[in-house]
N, C-alpha and C positions, 0 to 999 in steps of 0.2 A: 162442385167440391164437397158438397154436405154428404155425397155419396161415396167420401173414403170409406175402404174397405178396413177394419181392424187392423191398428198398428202390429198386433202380434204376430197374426198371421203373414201379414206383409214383411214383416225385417228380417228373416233370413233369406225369402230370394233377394229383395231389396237389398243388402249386406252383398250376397254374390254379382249380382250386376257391377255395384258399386265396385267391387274389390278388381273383379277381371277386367273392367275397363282401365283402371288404374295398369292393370301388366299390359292389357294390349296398345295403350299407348307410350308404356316405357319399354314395350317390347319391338316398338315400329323405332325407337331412339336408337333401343342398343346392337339394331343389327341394321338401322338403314335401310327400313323401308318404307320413307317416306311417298316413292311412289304409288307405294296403295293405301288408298283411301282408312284411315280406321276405322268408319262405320262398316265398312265392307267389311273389314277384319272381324270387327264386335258382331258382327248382323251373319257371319259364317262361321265363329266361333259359337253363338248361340244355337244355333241351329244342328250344328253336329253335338253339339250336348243333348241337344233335345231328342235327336233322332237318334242318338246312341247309347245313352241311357232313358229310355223313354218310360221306364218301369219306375223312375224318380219320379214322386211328384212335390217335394218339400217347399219346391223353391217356384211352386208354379204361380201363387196368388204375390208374393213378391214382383215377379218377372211378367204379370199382367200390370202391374203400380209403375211399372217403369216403361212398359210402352206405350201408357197412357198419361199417367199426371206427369212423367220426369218426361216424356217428349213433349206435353202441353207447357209446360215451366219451361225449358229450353226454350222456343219462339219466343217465350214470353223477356226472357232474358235477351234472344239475338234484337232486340228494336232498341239497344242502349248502343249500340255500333251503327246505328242505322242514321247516315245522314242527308237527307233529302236533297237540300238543294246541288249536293256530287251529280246527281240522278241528272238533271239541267245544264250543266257546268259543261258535259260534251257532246252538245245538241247538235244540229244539223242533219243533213242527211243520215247520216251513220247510224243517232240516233232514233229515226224511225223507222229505218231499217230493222234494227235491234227489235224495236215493237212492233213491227209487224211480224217477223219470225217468230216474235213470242204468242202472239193469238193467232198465228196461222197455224204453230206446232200442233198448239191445244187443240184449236179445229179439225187438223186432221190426225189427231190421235183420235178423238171422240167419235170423227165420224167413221175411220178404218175399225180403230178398236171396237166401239161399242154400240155404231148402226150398222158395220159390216163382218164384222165378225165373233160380235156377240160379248166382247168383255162389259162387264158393268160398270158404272160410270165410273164408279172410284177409281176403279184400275186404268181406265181411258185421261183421266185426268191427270193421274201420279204421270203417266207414261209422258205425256204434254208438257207436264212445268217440268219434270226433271229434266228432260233432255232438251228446251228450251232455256231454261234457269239457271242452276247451278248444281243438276246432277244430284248427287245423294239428301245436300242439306235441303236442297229445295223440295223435295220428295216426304222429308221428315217433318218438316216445317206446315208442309199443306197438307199430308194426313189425316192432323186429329181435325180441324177444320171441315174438311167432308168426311169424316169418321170412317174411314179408311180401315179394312182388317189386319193384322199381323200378315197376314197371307198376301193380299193384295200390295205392300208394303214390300215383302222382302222378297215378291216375286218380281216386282216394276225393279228394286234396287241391282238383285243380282244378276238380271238379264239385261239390265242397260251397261251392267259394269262390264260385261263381257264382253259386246258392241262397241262399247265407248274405247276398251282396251285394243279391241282389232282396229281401230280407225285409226289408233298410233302408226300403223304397219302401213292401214292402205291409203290415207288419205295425201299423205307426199306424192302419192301418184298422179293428184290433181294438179298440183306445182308444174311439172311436165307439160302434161296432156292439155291442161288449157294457156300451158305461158304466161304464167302469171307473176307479178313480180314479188319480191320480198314481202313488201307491206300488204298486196292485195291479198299474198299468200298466209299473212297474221290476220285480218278478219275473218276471209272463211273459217279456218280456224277455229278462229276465238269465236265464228256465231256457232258451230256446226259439231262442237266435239262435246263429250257429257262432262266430263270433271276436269278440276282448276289443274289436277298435278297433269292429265292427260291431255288440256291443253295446249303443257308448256313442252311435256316432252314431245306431241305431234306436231310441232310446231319451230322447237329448237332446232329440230333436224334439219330444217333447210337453214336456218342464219339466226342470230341474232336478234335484226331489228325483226323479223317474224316473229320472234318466240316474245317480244313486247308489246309488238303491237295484238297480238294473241291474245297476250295477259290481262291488257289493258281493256279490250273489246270483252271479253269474260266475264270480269272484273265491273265492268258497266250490266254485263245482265243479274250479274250479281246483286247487286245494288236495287235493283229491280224486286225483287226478291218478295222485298216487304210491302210497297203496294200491291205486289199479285195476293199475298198471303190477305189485304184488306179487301179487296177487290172479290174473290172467292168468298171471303166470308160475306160479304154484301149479298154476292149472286144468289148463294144458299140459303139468305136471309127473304129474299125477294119470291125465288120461286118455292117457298113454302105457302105464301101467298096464293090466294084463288084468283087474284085480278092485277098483274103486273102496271097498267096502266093505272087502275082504282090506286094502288098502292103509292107509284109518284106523285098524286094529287093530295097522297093524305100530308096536313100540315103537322102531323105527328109523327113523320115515316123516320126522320133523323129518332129521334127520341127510342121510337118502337128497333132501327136499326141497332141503337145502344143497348138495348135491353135483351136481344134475340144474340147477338157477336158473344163469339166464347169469352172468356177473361180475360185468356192466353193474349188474345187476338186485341182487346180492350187494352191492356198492358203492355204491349208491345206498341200500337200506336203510341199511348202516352209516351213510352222509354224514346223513341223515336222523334217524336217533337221536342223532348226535352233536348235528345243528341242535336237536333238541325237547328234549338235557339239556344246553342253551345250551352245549355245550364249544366249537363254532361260535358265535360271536355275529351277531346278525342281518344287521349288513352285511356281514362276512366272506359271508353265506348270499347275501347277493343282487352282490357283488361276484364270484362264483363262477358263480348265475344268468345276469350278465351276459354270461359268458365260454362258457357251455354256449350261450348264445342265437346266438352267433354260430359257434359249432361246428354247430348246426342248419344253420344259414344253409350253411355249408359241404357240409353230405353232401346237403341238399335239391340244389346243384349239382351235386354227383354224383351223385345219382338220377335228375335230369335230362337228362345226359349219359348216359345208361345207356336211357334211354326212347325208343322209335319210336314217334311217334304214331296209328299206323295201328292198332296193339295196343290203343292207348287209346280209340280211335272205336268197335270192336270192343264193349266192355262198358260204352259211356256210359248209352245209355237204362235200361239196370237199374240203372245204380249209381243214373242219377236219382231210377230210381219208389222204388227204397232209400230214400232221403236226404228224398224227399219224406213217406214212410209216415213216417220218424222224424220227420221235423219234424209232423207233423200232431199224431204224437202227443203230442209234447213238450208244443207248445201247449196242446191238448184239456186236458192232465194239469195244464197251470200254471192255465188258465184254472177247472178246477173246485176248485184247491187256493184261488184268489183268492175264490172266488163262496161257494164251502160250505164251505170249513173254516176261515172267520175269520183267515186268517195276515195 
């Protein structure tokens, strides 16, 4: 934090982020289009400013302050909605279902993306928890954690949103083809589709009790969210380390973990524990959630603004074959937890 950039320089892109997020989320009100995501909106609204007037540069040292400290301050505000023991609450099978899907995604984003096809780790990572997790916020959330580029960022966002959107269309066709019933058809679902609005509408289309039990199974990796966001920062804490083994023996490794974890990431545990020993009550948590959601909406315009499309043409078809191998597997994974293991 001691390496803010000058407030001068910073307030008028900072002033525009702020302002356009304010239209594009009262612009998703006034015409009802809540089915698309508003980071998507913020994060391709910035981006054709950026590429279409590219000869601006006012607003640029702004629009780097927002894809950095306002998306490190967002996580750092989402851990006051964050309540642990929900995480527990719908255990059983289901639930380790749920986790295995989610370190199998990252496994094989990592290994397709970036031992087989050459993305860099960050981009292998984003592609893993977002499309494991919860899609866009989870993508903004782990980011600045593995310091993550603009590029690497709104190339994972806007090619999973594309995926995630054609699976509205194709994924009913699994309902059929495997005969599946209502409820088994709300888990795959809910384990296998990228965003909360794209899991209800892929999901509503066959029934009701799908599109809840969808919502619900989501909703659980959502939750999830926040130990992966600790858990990352631990990992990245460890293999900066010369001796992973030396490292678990040191009687100082907690301490040294505390001091190495971003703030964001420090802050967000506290808000977090405070929410699970109720000293936060719930709507304080999600009146807080509400306030982080629109500070997203904010730095995705400033990532946008930060992004030249050419860069992003550049790594699209791997990120795809990425996104695709995870989605495959997600699927595969939900469809035999529905058929063989009775959930």
């Amino acid at each position: 934090m001691k390496y803010l950039p000058n407030f001068v320089s910073v307030f008028p892109g900072l002033v525009f982020c702020l302002i356009s997020s304010i239209f594009i989320l009262f612009l998703t009100i006034l015409i009802d289009l809540s089915a698309l995501d508003p980071l998507i909106l913020a994060l391709v609204f910035g981006i054709l400013y950026r590429n279409i007037f590219s000869q601006l540069q006012w607003h640029i040292t702004g629009a780097k302050f927002a894809g950095k400290y306002v998306l490190e301050f967002s996580v750092f505000l989402l851990g006051a909605s964050i309540y642990l023991p929900s995480i527990l609450s719908n255990g059983g099978i289901l639930f380790l279902l749920i986790i295995f899907c989610i370190i199998g995604s990252i496994g094989i984003a990592y290994l397709v993306g970036h031992v087989m096809l050459g993305l860099n780790k960050r981009i292998a990572t984003l592609v893993g928890v977002g499309n494991s997790i919860c899609g866009n916020s989870a993508i903004a959330a782990v980011a600045p954690v593995i310091g993550a580029t603009s590029i690497d960022i709104s190339s994972v966002i806007g090619i999973s949103a594309i995926l995630g959107a054609a699976q509205i269309l194709l994924l009913p066709f699994i309902f059929v083809i495997f005969d599946l019933n209502n409820y088994q058809y709300g888990i795959v679902a809910g384990l296998s589709v990228y965003a909360v609005a794209q899991v209800y509408a892929a999901s509503a289309i066959i029934s009701e009790t799908s599109a809840s039990m969808a919502t619900l199974v989501k909703l659980i990796r959502v939750v999830l969210l926040g130990p992966l966001v600790v858990a990352i920062a631990v990992i990245q804490t460890v293999s900066r380390t010369t001796s992973f083994s030396k490292t678990l023996r040191d009687k100082k490794f907690s301490i040294r973990i505390l001091s190495y974890l971003p703030w964001f990431v420090l802050g967000f545990i506290v808000l977090s524990m405070l929410r699970s020993l109720s000293i936060l009550s719930e709507e304080f948590g999600n009146h807080i959630r509400q306030v982080a959601e629109y500070f997203f909406v904010v730095s995705m315009v400033g990532i946008g603004l930060d992004v030249n499309i050419r860069d992003v043409l550049k790594v699209g078809p791997r990120i795809a074959l990425t996104i695709l191998a995870v989605l495959a597997f997600m699927v595969s994974a939900s469809l035999i937890g529905v058929k063989y293991l009775n959930i």
